[in-house]
C-alpha positions as CSV (number, residue, x, y, z in Angstrom):
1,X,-67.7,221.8,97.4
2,X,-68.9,220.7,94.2
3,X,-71.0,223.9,91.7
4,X,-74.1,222.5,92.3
5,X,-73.8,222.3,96.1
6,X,-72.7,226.4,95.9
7,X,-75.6,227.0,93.5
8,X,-77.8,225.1,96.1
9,X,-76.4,226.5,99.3
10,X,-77.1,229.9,97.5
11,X,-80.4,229.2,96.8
12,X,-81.2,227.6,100.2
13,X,-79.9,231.2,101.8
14,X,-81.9,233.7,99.6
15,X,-85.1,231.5,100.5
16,X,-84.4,231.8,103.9
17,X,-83.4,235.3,104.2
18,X,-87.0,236.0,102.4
19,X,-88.3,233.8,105.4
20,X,-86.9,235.6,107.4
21,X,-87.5,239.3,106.0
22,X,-90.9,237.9,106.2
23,X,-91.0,236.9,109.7
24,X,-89.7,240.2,110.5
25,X,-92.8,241.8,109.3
26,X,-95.4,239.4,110.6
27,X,-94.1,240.7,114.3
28,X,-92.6,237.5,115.7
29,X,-91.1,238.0,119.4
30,X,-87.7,237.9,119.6
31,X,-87.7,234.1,120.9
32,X,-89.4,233.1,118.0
33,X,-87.1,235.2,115.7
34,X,-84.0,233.6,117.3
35,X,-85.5,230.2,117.0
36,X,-86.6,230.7,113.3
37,X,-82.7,232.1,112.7
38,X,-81.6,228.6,113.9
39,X,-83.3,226.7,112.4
40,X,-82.3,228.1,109.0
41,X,-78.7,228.2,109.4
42,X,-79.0,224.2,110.7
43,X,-81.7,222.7,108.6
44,X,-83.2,219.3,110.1
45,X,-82.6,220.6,113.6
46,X,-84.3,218.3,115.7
47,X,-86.2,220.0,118.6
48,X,-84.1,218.0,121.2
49,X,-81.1,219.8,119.8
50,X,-82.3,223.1,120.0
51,X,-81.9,224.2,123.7
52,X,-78.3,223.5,123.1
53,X,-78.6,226.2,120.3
54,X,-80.8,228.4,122.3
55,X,-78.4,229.0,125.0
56,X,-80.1,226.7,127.1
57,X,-84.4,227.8,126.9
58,X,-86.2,225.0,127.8
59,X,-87.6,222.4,126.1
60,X,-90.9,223.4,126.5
61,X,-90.9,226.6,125.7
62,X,-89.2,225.4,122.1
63,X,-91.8,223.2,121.5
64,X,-94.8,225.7,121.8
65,X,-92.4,228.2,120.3
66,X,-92.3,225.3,117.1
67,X,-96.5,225.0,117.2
68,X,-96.4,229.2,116.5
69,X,-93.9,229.1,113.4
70,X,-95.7,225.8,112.0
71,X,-99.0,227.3,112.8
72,X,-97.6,230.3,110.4
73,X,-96.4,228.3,108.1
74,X,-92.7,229.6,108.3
75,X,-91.1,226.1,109.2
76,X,-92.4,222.6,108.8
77,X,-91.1,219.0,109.9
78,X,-89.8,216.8,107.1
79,X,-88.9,213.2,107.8
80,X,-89.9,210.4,110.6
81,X,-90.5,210.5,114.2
82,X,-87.4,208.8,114.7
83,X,-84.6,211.0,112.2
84,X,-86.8,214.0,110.8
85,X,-86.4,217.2,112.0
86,X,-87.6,221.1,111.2
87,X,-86.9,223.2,107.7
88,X,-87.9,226.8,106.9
89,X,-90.5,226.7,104.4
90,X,-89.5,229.2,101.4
């Protein structure tokens, strides 16, 4: 691992602890707390991925999950239909 990728990875983790600390506060259920968790340890998750993460919730369930933490602005889809996937904003 190169500095800059350190420096980055750092930076990337501080943001998204903030996120989180923040998300703690806003009284997020624990499904949505777990899912924001995932999401910023795996960056780009796509939601097709996550029920693997989730130990198994279904697929439904993630995507209205999603709608809440875009709808709060604490996650956000980057990229195409086809390759993008979700990021914590921060």
């Amino acid at each position: 691992m190169r500095e800059d990728d350190h420096t980055e990875f750092k930076s990337s983790f501080s943001i998204s602890a903030a996120v989180l600390d923040t998300a703690g506060s806003e009284g997020l259920s624990e499904g949505l707390k777990s899912l924001l968790e995932i999401v910023i340890k795996n960056p780009g998750t796509k939601a097709k991925d996550l029920p693997k993460l989730l130990d198994n919730r279904p697929l439904k369930t993630i995507e209205r999950q999603i709608r809440e933490l875009v709808k709060q602005r604490l996650i956000e889809r980057r990229g195409s239909r086809k390759t993008g996937g979700y990021w914590a904003i921060g």
